[in-house]
C-alpha positions in Angstrom: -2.8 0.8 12.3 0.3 -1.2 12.5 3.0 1.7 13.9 6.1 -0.3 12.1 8.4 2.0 14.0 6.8 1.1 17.3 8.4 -1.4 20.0 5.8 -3.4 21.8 5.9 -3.6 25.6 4.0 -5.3 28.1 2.9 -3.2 30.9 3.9 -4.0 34.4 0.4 -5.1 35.7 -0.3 -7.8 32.9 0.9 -11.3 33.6 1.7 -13.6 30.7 2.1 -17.4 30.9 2.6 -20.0 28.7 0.9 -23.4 28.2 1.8 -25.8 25.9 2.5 -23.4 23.2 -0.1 -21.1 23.4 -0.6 -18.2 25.9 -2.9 -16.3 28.3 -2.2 -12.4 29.0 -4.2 -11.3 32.3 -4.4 -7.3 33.3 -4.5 -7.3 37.0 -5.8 -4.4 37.1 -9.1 -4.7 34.8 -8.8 -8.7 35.5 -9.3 -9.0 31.3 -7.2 -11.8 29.7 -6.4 -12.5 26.0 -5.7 -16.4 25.1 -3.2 -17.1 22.1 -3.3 -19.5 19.9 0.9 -20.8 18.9 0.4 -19.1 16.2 -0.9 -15.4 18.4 1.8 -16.5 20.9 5.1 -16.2 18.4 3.7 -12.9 16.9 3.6 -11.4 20.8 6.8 -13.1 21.5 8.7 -11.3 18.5 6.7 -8.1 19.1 8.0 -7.8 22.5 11.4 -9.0 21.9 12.4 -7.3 18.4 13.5 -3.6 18.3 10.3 -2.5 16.6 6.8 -3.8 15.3 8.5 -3.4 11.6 11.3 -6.1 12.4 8.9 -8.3 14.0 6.8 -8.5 10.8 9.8 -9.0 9.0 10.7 -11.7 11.0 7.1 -13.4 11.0 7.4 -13.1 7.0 10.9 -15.7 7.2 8.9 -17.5 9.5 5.5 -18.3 7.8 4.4 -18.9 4.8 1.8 -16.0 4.3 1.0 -13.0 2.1 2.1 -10.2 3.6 -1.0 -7.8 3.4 -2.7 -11.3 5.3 0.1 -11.1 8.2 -0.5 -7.3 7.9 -4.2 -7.4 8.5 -3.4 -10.3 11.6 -0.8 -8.2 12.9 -2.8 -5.1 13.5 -5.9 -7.0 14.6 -3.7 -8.6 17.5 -2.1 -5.3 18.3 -5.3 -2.9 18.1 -6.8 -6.0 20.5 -4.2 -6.0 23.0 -3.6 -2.3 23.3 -7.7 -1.9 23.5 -7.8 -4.5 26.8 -4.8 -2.7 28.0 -2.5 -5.7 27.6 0.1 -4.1 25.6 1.7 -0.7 25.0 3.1 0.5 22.1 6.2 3.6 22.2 8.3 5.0 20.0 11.4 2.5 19.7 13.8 5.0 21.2 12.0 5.8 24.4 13.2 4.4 27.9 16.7 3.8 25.5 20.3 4.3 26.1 22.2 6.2 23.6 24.7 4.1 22.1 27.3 7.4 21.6 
């Protein structure tokens, strides 16, 4: 499920805060909320930072010690679970982008 050439955004009615290293994502809209562990909370932090899914798995690999089928099954189990509780969207990487020309 994992679309590596995917950039993950947070849509503008979920609310994320952090507490003490971990993190709670609330929709406003449905009123669901997803906790994170520190572990949930770097993954969502590189996901929605990096230029695409791909180079946030890549950056999680330098970061942890783990297989990488084991951060590959993690990955899309966080993802599929956001995106299903409409807490995250996931786009092509080069929509709602400026040309660089």
């Amino acid at each position: 499920m994992t679309k590596f050439g995917c950039r993950a955004v947070l849509p503008s009615n979920v609310l994320l805060r952090h507490l003490d290293g971990e993190s709670v994502l609330l929709n406003l809209e449905s009123e669901r909320y997803y906790g994170l562990d520190g572990i949930g909370t770097r993954m969502l932090e590189l996901i929605t930072t990096m230029p695409n899914v791909g180079a946030a798995y890549e950056k999680l690999l330098e970061e942890f010690e783990v297989e990488p089928a084991i951060l590959r099954q993690h990955l899309d189990e966080l993802l599929r679970n956001l995106v299903e509780n409409g807490l995250l969207n996931l786009l092509p990487a080069d929509v709602g982008t400026t040309p660089t020309i």
